[in-house]
C-alpha positions in Angstrom: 15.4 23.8 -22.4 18.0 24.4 -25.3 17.5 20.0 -25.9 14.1 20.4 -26.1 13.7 23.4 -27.8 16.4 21.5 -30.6 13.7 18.6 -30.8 11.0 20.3 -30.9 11.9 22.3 -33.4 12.1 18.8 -35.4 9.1 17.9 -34.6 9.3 15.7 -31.8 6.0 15.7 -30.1 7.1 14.5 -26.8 9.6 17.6 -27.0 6.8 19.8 -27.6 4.5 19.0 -24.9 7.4 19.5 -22.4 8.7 22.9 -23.6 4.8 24.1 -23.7 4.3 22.7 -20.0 8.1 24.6 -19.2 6.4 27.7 -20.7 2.8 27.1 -19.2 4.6 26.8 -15.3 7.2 29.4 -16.1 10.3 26.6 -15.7 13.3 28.0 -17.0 11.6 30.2 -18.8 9.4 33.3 -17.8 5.9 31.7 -17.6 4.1 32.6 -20.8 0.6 30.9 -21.8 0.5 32.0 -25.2 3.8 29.9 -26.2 2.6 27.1 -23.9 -0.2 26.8 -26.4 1.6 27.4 -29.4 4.0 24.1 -27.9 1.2 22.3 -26.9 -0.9 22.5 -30.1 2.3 21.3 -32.1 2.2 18.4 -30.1 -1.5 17.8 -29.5 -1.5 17.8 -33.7 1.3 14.9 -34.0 -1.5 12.9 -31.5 0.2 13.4 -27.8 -2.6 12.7 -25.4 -0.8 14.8 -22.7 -0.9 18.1 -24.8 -3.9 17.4 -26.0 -5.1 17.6 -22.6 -3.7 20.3 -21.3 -4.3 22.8 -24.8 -8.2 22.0 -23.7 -7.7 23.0 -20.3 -6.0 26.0 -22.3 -9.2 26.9 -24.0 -11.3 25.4 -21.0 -10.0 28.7 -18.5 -8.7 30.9 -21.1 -5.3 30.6 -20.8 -2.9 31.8 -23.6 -6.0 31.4 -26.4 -9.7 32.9 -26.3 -11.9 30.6 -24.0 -13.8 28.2 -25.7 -15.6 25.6 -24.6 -16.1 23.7 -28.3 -12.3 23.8 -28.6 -11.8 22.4 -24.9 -14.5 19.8 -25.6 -12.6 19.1 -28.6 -9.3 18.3 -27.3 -10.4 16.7 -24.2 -11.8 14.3 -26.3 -9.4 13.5 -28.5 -7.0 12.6 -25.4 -9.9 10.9 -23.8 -9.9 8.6 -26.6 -6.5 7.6 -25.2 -7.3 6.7 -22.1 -6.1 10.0 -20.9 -7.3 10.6 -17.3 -7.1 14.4 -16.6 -9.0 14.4 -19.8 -11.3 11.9 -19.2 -12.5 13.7 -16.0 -12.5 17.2 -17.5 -14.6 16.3 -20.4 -16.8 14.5 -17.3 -17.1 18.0 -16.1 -18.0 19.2 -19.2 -21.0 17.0 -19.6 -22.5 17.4 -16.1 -22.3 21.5 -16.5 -23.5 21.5 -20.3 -20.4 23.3 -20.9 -19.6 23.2 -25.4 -21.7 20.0 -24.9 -25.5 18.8 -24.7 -25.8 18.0 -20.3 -25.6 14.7 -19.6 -25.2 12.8 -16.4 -25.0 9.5 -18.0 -22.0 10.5 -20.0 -20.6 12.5 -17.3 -20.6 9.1 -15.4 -19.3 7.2 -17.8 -16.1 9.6 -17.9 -15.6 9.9 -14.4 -15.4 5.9 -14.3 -12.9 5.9 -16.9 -11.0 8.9 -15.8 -11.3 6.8 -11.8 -10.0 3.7 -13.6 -6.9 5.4 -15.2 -6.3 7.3 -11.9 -6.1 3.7 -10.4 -3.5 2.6 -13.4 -1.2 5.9 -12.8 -1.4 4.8 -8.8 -3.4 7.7 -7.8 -6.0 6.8 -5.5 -7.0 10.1 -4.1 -8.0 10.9 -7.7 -9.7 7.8 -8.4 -11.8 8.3 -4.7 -12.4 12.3 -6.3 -13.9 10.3 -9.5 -16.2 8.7 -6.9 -17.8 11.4 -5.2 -18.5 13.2 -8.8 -20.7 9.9 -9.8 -22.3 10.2 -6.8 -22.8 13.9 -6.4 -23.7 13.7 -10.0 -27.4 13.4 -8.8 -27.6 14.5 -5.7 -26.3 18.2 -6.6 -26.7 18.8 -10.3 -30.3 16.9 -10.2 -29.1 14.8 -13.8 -30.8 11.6 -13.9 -27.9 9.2 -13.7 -29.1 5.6 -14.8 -25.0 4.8 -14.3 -25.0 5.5 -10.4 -23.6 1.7 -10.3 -20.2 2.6 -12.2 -19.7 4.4 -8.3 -19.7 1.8 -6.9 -17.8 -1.0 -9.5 -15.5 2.0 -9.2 -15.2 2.1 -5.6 -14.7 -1.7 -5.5 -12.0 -1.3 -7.7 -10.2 1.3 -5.6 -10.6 -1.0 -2.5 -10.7 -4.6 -4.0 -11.3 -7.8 -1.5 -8.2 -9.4 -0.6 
């Protein structure tokens, strides 16, 4: 804590991020969401992908800040944009519940495929399967017109690829 409160002080953005997730899960320090965001939004300013997920799931369930749903959209994106895959999904679920954004199950789609394809890159599987199952159930439950349902299954080839 005291090392990465001293770097984050100096504006180290890696720094940051940690000391807002230490405050955001109470490690080492009494949990407290409103310095998680502070920490986080320093970091998510400087361009970290990591905080600039996790200050939009801030604002996404009104953790520490008002909730918002622009601001989520907002920062999601940005880390998104990175190739962020927590981000990538939640701004999928964003798009196929309208939520700060117009509904859309093609862009939904689209997200969950990238966020499925990261997942795979990070070696998370079960995550990458949970992408899936949104594409599919993108129709099915939600009744969005999905002219992506094929990114499913390129996805689910890429999870289980021929030997």
């Amino acid at each position: 804590m005291k090392w990465y409160r001293l770097a984050a002080e100096q504006g180290d953005a890696r720094a940051q991020f940690n000391l807002g997730v230490m405050y955001a899960f109470g490690e080492g320090v009494p949990e407290n969401d409103a310095e998680a965001v502070k920490w986080y939004r320093l970091a998510a300013e400087q361009g970290n992908a990591g905080a600039q997920s996790r200050l939009g799931l801030m604002y996404d369930d009104g953790e520490g800040v008002p909730e918002n749903d622009a601001e989520a959209v907002k920062w999601y994106r940005l880390a998104a944009e990175q190739g962020n895959a927590s981000a990538q999904f939640n701004l999928g679920v964003m798009y196929a519940t309208g939520e700060g954004v117009l509904r859309s199950g093609a862009a939904a789609a689209d997200l969950y495929y990238k966020a499925g394809l990261a997942y795979l890159e990070e070696g998370k599987r079960e995550d990458a399967l949970r992408c899936v199952e949104r594409i599919r159930n993108l129709e099915a439950v939600l009744d969005l017109t999905v002219p992506n349902m094929f990114l499913a299954d390129q996805l689910l080839r890429a999870v289980y690829p021929k030997n």
